[in-house]
N, C-alpha and C positions, 0 to 999 in steps of 0.2 A: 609596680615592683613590690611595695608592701604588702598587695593582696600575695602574691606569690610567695613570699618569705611567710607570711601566717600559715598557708598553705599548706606549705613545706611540713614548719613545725607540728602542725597538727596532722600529717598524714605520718608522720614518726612518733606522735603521742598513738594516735591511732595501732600504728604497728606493734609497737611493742605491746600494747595493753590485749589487742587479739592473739598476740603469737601466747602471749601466758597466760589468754583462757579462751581455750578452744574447746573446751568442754565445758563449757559457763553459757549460761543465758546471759543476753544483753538487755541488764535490770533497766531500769529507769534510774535509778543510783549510778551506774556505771555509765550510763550517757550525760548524768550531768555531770561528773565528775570529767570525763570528755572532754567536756565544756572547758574546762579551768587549764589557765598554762603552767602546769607543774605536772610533775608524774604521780601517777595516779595510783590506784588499789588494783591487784592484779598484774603489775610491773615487776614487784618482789618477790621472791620466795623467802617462807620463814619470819619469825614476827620481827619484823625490821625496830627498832624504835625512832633511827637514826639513822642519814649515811652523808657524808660530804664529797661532793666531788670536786676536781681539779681538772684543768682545760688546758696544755700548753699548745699553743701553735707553732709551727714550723715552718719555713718562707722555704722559697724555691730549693735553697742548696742545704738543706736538711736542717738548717740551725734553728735550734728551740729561741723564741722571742721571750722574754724577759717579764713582759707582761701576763701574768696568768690569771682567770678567772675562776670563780670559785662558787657553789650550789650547796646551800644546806639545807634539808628537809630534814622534818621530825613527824613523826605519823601518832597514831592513836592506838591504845592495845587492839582496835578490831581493823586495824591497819587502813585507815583513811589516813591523808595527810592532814598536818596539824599548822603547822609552818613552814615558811617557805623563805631563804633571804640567799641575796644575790650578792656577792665579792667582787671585787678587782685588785688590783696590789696596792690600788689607793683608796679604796672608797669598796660601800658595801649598800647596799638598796635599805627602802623601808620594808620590813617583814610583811609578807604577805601571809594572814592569822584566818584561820578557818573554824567556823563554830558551828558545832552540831544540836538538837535534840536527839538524844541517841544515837542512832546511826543515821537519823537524815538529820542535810546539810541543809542549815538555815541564812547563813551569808560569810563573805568574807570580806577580810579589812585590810589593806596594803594599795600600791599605787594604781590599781584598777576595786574600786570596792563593787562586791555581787550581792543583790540580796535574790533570793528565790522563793519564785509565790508556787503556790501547792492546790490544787484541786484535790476535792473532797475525799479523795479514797489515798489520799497521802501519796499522790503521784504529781512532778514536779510540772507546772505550765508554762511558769515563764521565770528565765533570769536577764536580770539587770544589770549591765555594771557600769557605776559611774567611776568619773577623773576628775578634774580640776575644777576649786570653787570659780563660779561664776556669780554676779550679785547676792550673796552669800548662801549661795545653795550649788549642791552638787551637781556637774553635767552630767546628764544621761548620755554614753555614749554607743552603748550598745543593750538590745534588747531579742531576744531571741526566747522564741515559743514552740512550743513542746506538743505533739498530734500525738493519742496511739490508737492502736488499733485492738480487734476483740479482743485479741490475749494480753494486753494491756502491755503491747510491745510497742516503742516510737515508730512510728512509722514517715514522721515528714516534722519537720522544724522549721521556723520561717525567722530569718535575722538582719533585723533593721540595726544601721551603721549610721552613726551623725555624719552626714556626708560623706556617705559612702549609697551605692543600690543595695536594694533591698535585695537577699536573699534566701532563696528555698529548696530545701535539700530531702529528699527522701532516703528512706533505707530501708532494703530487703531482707529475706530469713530465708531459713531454708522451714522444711517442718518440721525440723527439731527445736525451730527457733531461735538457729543461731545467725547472725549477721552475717551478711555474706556479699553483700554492699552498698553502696549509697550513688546519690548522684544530684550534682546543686548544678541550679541555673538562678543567675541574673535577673533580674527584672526585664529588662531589656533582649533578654535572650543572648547577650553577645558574649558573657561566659559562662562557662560549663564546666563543670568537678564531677568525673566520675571514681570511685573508689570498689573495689572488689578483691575476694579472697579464695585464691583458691587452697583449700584443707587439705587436698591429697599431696600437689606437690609444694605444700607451705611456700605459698608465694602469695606478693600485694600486687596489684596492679594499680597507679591512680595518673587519671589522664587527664590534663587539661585542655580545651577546645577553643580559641578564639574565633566567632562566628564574623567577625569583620576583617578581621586581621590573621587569618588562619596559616601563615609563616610562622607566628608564635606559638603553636601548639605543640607540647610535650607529652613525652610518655615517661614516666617513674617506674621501676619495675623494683620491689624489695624483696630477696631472698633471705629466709630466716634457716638458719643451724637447727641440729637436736635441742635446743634447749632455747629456743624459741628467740633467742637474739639478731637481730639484724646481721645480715653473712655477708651481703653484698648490695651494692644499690646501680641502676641504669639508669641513667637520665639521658634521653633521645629526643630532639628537635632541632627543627632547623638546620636539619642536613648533618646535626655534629653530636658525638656519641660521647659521654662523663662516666666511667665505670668508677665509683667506691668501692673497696673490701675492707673487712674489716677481722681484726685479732681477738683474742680475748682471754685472759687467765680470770681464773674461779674461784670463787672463798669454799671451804666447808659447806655453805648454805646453799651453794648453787648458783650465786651472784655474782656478776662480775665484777674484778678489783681492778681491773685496768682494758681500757680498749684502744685499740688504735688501728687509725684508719686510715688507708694507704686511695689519694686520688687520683688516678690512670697511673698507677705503680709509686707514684711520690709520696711519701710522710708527708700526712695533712697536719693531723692533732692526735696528740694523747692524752686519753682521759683517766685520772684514776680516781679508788672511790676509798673511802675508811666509813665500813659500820658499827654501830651499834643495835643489840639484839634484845629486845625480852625477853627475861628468864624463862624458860622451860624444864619442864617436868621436875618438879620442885631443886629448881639451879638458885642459889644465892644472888647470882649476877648472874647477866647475861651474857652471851657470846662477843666480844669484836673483831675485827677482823678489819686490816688496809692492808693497802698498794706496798710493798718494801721502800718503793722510793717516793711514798708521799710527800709531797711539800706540805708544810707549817703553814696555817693557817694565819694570814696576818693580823693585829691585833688594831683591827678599825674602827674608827667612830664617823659616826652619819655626823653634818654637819651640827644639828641641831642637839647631839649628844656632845659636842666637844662643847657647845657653850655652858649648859648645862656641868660639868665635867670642873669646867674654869670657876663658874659659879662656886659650887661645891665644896672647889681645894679652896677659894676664898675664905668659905663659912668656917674651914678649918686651919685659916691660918696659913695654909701650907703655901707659901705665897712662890716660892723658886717653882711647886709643880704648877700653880698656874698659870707662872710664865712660859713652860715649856709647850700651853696651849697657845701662844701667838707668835706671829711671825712679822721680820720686816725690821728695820733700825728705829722704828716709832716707838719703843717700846724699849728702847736700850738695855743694857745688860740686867740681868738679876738680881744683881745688887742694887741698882737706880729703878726696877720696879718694886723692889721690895721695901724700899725706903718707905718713911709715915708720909710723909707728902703724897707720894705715888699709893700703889696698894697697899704698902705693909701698913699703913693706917687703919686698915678693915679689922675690925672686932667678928663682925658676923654679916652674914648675905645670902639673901635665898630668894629665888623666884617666887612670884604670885599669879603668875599664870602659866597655863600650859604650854612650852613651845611650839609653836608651827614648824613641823617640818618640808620643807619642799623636797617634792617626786626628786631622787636626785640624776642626774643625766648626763650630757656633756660640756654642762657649763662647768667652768673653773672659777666662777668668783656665783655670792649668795648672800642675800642679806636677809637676817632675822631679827623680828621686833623680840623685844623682851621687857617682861615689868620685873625692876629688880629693889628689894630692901636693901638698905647698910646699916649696918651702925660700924661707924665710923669717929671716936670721940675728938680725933684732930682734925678733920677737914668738917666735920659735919654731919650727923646724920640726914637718912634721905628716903625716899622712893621715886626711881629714876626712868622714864620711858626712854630705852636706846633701841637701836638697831646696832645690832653686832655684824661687820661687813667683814665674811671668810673667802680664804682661799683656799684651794684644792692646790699643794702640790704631791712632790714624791712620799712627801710621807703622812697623806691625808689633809682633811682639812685645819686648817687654824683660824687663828682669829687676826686679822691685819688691820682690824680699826674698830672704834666702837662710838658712833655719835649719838649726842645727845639729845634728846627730843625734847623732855619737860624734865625739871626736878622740883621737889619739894622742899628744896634747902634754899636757904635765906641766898648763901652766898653764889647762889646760878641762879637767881632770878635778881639783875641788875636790868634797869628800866634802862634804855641807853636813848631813850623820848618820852619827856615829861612835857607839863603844860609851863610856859615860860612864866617864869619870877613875877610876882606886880609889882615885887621894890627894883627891878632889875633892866635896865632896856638897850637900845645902841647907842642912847647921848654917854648914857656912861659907860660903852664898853672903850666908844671914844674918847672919853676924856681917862681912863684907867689906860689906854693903850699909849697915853702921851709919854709916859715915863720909860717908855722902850724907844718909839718912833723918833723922839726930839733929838736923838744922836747918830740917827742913821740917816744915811744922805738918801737926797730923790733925783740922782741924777741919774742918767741908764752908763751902762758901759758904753753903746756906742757913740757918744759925743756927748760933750758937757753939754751943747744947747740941746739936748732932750731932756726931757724927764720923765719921773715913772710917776703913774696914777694911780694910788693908791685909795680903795675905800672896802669898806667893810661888805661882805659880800654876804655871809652866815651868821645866823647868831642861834645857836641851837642847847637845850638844857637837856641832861642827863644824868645818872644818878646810879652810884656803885651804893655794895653795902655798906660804906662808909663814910662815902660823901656826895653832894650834890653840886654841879656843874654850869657854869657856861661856860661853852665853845665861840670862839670869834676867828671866824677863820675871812681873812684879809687877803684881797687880789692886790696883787703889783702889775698894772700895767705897761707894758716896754712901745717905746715907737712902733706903729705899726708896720716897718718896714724892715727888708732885708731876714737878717740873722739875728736881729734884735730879740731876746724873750722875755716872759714874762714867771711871776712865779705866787704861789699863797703862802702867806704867814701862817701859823696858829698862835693863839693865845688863851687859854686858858683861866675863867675867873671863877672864885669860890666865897660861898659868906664864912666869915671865919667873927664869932663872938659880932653876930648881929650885924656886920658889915660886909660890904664885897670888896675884896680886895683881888690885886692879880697876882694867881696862884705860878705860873712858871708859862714860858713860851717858847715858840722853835720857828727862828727867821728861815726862810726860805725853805721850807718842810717839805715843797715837791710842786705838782701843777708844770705848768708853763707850756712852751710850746714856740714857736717861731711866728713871726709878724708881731710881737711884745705880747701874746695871749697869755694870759697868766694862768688858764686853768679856773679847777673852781670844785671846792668841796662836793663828793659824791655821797656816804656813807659814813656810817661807826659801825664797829664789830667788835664782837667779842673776839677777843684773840688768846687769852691765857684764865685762871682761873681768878687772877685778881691784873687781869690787864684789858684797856678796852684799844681797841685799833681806829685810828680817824683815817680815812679813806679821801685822798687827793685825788683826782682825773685832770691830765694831760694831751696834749694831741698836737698834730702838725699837719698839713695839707701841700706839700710842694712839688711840683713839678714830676704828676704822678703817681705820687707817693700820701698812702691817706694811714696815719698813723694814731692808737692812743692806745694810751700809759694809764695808772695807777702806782701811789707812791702812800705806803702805809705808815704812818710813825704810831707809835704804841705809846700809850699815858699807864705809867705804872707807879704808886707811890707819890703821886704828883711829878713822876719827871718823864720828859717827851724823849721820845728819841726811837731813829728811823727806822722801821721795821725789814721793808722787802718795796724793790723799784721792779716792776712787771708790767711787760707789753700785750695790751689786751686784745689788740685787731690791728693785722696789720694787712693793707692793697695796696699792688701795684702794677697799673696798667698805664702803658704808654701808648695805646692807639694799634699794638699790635700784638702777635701770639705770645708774648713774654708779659704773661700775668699773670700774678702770686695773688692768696688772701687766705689769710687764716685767721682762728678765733683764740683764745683764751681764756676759759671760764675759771676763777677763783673763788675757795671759800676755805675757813678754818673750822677745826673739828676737834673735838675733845678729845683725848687721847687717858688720860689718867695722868699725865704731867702737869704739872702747873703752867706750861705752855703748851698752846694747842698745836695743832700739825698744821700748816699751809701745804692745802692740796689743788692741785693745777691739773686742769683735763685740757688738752690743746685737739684741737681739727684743723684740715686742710682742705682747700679744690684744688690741691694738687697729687691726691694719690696716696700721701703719706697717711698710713692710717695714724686712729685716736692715741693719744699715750696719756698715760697718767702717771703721774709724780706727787709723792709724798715726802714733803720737807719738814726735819725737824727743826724745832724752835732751839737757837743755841744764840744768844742774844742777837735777835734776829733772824732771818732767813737768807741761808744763801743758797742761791739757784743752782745744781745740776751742773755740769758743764754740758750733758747732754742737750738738756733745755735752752742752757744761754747758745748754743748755737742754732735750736731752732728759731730764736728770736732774734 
C-alpha cells in the first residue's frame, strides 16, 4: 500500500512538471529534482519566490473538516526550490532546506536527508537519502542511480529501498528528446510501473501490473486543461471505475489560487494557494497574489522550538510567557510559577547544546534531552542535564514535565547512601530507640496473650546538604495468624555537636500486611527539593488474593510525616476465569516546585489500557479518584 501512495504521488509530481514543459528537454537537473518530494522547477509560471498552500477536506455530506493542512515552499531567483515545510492546525514538520553550487543541487537537510554524488562531466549518478540515527550515524534508506545515454539523456535509474526490492526503471524520448515515457519493474518481476505521454491529445497514462496477483492491476489516466493543469484523473481496476475532476481560478501569472476537486461528483478537497513574486523589470517589490478566502496561517512551533522558546523567555525574565509554554496542574498558576522558589528565581538561562529535534509524526507525547545553564541567586546556580517531556495538543506542543538528570548544584546532589558511621552501629540505635519504646506496649490487638516482635530490621546512612543521617527502620511483628498485622517503625538519628542523638520518629509509618507481617523498608527518594522520601513495602497473600503496597513518609526539616499509601501489584485468581492482575510503577520527578510530582503508570491483563497520572505535591499526595478506584 505504501508502494502505491509513493506512486501515486510521484506520477502527479511527474504530471504536472511534463504538462509545464513540453517544449523542454528532460535535463539531468530536472530528473533529479524528480527525485525530491516537493514541487519542482517547471511547475510555476513567473519567478515565484514563494507560495503557501491550504488543504481542507470535506467528508461525505459536503462538510469542510476542521482540521486543515498547510505547504510552504520558497524557491531560488533561478526558480529551484529552496525550502520546503509542512503544517497542521497543530504542528508543522522539520524544513526540508535544499543547497545548491549554482544551479546544481548538492544535498538536502530535513526528515529524509539527500546527498548527490556527480560524475565527471557534472552529470548527477547517484542519490542517497538517509532517516534516523542508528549507533550514531545516519540510515541509508534509499539509494538510487542515474544511467544515460549518448545525448546525455537518463535513460534507466536503479533504486534500492532498506527493505524494500530493488528497483529499475527506464525512460523513453522521442527524437526531439523529449520524455515520452518510462517503465519500472521489480526485481522480482512481480511489479510493474508503466508511465507514458501522449503531447497531441495532452494525456498521461500510468499503469500498474501485478504479475502474481493480477486482480490488482490499475490504469491512471490524467487529462491536462490549456494551461497544462490536471482537468481530470480515471483510476480503473478491479472491475471499479474513480473519476476526479477538478476546478481552477488564476492569479495574473497564470497560477492557480485555488483547486478543487470533485471525486465521482462529490467535494473531495479545496486547495488554495497565496504567492509571492520576484521583482520584475525593474518593480521595487514584487507581485502577490492569494485565494480571497485564504485561512491564516497558524502560528506553530516544532516541538524542540517551544523548548527552546521557554528557555529564552527565562533568560528574559519574562517568566508568565514561559508559563504559557507548559501545560497540565504540575505547574500551577502564573503567579506560583513565577514566584523565587519556582522560576521567577532565574536571573538568566541558556542552552549549551544543540536541540535534537525528532521527525515529527503521530505521536502526541516527545521527549527532549537538554543541557541548560542558570544563574539562579535563590535556589542556586547550576548546569542541569533534563529532558523536557511535551505534549501535542489543540494548540501545539507544550512542555508537561521536565526531569532531572544530573545537576551541578550542591543542593541536587544529596547522597541518599553513604558509607556507615564507625562511631555509629545497631547496639546504639538500640539503646537511643529505648527512650521511645519503653512506653509503648508489645502486646498485639488480637489478645493480651500475644505479642508483637519487635527488632531492628535497617540501619541505613544518608546525607542532605545539610546534614547527615541514620535511618533505623524497626519491624513489629503480629501473631502469625488470622487478621492479625504487622507494621515498621522509623527512627531517625543525627550527630548534633559530636554526638548521636535521636533526631525525631514516626510509630507505625506503614509496612504490614496480614498473618502479623510487618513489612520491611524498600528504598529512599528524593521527593522535593529539600525533602527525601523513606519507602515502606507491604503485602498480603489470602485466600487468592496476592497483594503489595508502598507507604512513603517524607523527612523534611527533621520532621516525618506521611507522604502517599499506593498499591503496587495486585492478583486475583481463584482456580477459575475470574482473574485480575495489574502493576503499578512509581517514581517522582522534578518539576520546578519545591515539591516534586508523584507520577504513577498503571497496566492491566485485563484489556484496560496504560494510564498515566500526574499528582501534585500539596502536603502530601492524594490520589485521583480515578486511580483510587482502579485500585
Amino acid at each position: 500500500m505504501n508502494k502505491l501512495i509513493l506512486l501515486v504521488a510521484l506520477c502527479l509530481l511527474a504530471a504536472n512538471t511534463q504538462a509545464q514543459e513540453l517544449h523542454e528537454y528532460i535535463t539531468k537537473q530536472d530528473i533529479s529534482i524528480l527525485l525530491l518530494p516537493n514541487r519542482e522547477k517547471g511547475l510555476l509560471r513567473g519567478p515565484v519566490k514563494s507560495y503557501l498552500q491550504c488543504i481542507t477536506n470535506y467528508d461525505g455530506k459536503g462538510m469542510p473538516s476542521n482540521a486543515l493542512t498547510y505547504q510552504a515552499f520558497e524557491f531560488t531567483l533561478s526558480g529551484w526550490p529552496s525550502k520546503l515545510m509542512n503544517y497542521t492546525s497543530t504542528d508543522k514538520s522539520i524544513p526540508t532546506v535544499y543547497y545548491y553550487t549554482g544551479n546544481r543541487i548538492d544535498s538536502s537537510d530535513g526528515p529524509g536527508r539527500k546527498i548527490y554524488l556527480y560524475n565527471d562531466d557534472n552529470s548527477i549518478r547517484q542519490i542517497d537519502t538517509y532517516g534516523y540515527m542508528e549507533r550514531d550515524r545516519y540510515t541509508l534508506l534509499q539509494s538510487v542511480q542515474l544511467f544515460y545515454d549518448k545525448r546525455r539523456l537518463v535513460n534507466k535509474s536503479i533504486t534500492t529501498q532498506r527493505s524494500q526490492q530493488e528497483t529499475t526503471t527506464t525512460y523513453t524520448y522521442n527524437k526531439a528528446g523529449k520524455l515520452t515515457g518510462s517503465h519500472t519493474t521489480s526485481t522480482n518481476e512481480d511489479i510493474e510501473w508503466s508511465r507514458e505521454f501522449d503531447e497531441k491529445a495532452q494525456l498521461f497514462r500510468f499503469k500498474t501490473s501485478y504479475k502474481n496477483t493480477p486482480a490488482n492491476n490499475f490504469l491512471t489516466t490524467m487529462e491536462l486543461n490549456k494551461q497544462g493543469d490536471i482537468s481530470a484523473t480515471t483510476y480503473s481496476g478491479n472491475g471499479k471505475v474513480y473519476i476526479n475532476t477538478y476546478q481552477y481560478e488564476y492569479d495574473a501569472k497564470g497560477n492557480w489560487i485555488k483547486q478543487t476537486r470533485f471525486m465521482n461528483g462529490q467535494m473531495d478537497y479545496v486547495a488554495r494557494r497565496s504567492y509571492e513574486y520576484y521583482p520584475e523589470n525593474k518593480e521595487q517589490t514584487g507581485l502577490a497574489t492569494t485565494a480571497p478566502d485564504m485561512p491564516v496561517l497558524p502560528n506553530m512551533l516544532l516541538a524542540a522550538e517551544v523548548v527552546d522558546s521557554f528557555t529564552a523567555a527565562l533568560n528574559q525574565r519574562q517568566y508568565t510567557r514561559a508559563w504559557q509554554y507548559c501545560t497540565g496542574k504540575r505547574w500551577g498558576t502564573a503567579a506560583q510559577f513565577s514566584s523565587i522558589k519556582m522560576y521567577g528565581g532565574i536571573t538568566a538561562a541558556r542552552l549549551l547544546k544543540p536541540l535534537y529535534q525528532p521527525i515529527p509524526g503521530a505521536e502526541r507525547t516527545i521527549n527532549i534531552p537538554a543541557t541548560v545553564a542558570v544563574d539562579d541567586p535563590v535556589n542556586g546556580n547550576g548546569i542541569f542535564e533534563q529532558e523536557y517531556q511535551l505534549e501535542r495538543g489543540d494548540n501545539g506542543w507544550k512542555i508537561a514535565g521536565i526531569r532531572l538528570i544530573s545537576s551541578s548544584r550542591a543542593s541536587d546532589n544529596w547522597s541518599l547512601q553513604v558509607a556507615p558511621a564507625p562511631d555509629f552501629n545497631a547496639d546504639q540505635a538500640m539503646r537511643l530507640s529505648k527512650a521511645v519504646y519503653d512506653t509503648v506496649s508489645l502486646l498485639a490487638d488480637v489478645g493480651d496473650h500475644d505479642s508483637i516482635v519487635r527488632s531492628l530490621d535497617t540501619l541505613r546512612f544518608f546525607k542532605t546538604d545539610k546534614k547527615r543521617y541514620a535511618l533505623a527502620v524497626f519491624t513489629n511483628q503480629g501473631p502469625q495468624y488470622g487478621a492479625a498485622t504487622g507494621w515498621c517503625d522509623i527512627l531517625l538519628f543525627s550527630k548534633i555537636a559530636d554526638k548521636w542523638q535521636l533526631q525525631t520518629f514516626l510509630l507505625n509509618a506503614g509496612g504490614g500486611g496480614m498473618y502479623g507481617y510487618s513489612g520491611r523498608f524498600l528504598k529512599l527518594l528524593r521527593t522535593g527539593d529539600e525533602q527525601v522520601g523513606i519507602v515502606l513495602e507491604g503485602g498480603l497473600t489470602h485466600m487468592g488474593e496476592n497483594v503489595s503496597w508502598v507507604d512513603v513518609v517524607g523527612l523534611q526539616g527533621d520532621r516525618l510525616s506521611p507522604l502517599t499509601h499506593l498499591v503496587t501489584s495486585y492478583e486475583y485468581d481463584n482456580g477459575s476465569d475470574n482473574r485480575r492482575c495489574y502493576d503499578n510503577k512509581f517514581r517522582f520527578e522534578k518539576n520546578g516546585r519545591p515539591g516534586y510530582d508523584l507520577i504513577v503508570e498503571t497496566s492491566s491483563s485485563g484489556g484496560v489500557a496504560p494510564r498515566k497520572y500526574i499528582i501534585p505535591y500539596n502536603d502530601g499526595y492524594k490520589l485521583p479518584e480515578a486511580l483510587e478506584q482502579e485500585l
